[in-house]
C-alpha positions as CSV (number, residue, x, y, z in Angstrom):
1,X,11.0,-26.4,4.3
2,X,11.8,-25.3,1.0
3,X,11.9,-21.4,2.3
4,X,14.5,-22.6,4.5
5,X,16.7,-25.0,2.2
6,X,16.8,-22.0,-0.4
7,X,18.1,-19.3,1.9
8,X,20.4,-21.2,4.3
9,X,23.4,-20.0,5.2
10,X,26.2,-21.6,7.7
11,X,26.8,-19.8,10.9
12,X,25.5,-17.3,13.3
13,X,25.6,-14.9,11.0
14,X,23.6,-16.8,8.5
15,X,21.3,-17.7,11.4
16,X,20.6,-14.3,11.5
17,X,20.0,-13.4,8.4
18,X,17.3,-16.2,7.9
19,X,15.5,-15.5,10.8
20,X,15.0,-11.8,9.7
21,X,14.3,-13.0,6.2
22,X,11.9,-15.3,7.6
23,X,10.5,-12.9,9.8
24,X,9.7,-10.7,7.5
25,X,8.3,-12.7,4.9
26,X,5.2,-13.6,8.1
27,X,5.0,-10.3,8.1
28,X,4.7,-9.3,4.6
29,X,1.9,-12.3,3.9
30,X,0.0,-12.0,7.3
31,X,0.1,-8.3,8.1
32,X,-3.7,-7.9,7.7
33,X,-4.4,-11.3,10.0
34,X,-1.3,-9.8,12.6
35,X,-3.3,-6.6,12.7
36,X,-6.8,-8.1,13.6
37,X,-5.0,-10.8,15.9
38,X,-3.6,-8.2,18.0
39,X,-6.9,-5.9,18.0
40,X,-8.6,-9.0,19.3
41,X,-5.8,-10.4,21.3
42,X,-6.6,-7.0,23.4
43,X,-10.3,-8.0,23.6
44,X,-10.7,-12.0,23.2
45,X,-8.2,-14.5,24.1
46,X,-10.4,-17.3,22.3
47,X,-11.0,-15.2,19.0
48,X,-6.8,-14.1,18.7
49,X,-6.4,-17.8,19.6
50,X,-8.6,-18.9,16.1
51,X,-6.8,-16.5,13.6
52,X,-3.4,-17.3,14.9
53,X,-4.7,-20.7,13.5
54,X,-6.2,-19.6,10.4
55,X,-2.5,-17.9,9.7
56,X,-1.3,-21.7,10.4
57,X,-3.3,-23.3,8.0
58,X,-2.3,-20.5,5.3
59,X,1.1,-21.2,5.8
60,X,1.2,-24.8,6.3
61,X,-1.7,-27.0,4.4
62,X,-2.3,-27.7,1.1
63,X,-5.5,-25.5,0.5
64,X,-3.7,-22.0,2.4
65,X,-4.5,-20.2,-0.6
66,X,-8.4,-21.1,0.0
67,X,-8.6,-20.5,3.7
68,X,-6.6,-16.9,3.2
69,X,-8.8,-16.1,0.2
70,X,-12.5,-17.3,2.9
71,X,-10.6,-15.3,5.6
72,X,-10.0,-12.4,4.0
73,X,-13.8,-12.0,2.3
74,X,-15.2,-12.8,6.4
75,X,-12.7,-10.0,7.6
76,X,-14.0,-7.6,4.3
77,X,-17.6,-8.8,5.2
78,X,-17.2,-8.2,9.3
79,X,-15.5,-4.9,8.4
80,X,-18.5,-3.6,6.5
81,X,-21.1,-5.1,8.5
82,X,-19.7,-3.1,11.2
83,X,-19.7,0.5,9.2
84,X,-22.6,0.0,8.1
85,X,-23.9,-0.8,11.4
86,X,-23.1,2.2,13.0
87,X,-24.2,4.8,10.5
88,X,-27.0,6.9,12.0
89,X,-29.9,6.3,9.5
């Protein structure tokens, strides 16, 4: 709520320009989660379904800084593991 009390601004136009402030603020914290959540949304429902709640509980509980730093050493770990998997030796 405090992103919202700080850049309020009255009218449609103000509307506006907090919803693209806003919008681009997701963007610029969550781009890496956005990515993979589309890639899977292609493939898995269930999985696209889990990170958009692991972006929820970044933005919105108390210990988001823990669950984005845990998510983004799985999606480093997952990303290796799968290099490494497909090397030919």
């Amino acid at each position: 709520m405090s992103f919202f009390a700080g850049h309020w601004r009255e009218g449609r136009g103000g509307a506006l320009a907090l919803g693209a402030h806003h919008g681009l603020y997701c963007v610029g914290c969550c781009w890496g989660l956005m990515t993979i959540q589309l890639s899977l949304g292609v493939m898995s429902l269930p999985l696209m379904v889990a990170v958009a709640i692991v972006i929820l509980l970044e933005k919105v509980w108390r210990l988001g800084l823990v669950v984005a730093n845990a998510s983004g050493a799985v999606a480093i770990a997952a990303g290796a593991y799968l290099m490494l998997k497909n090397l030919p030796f």
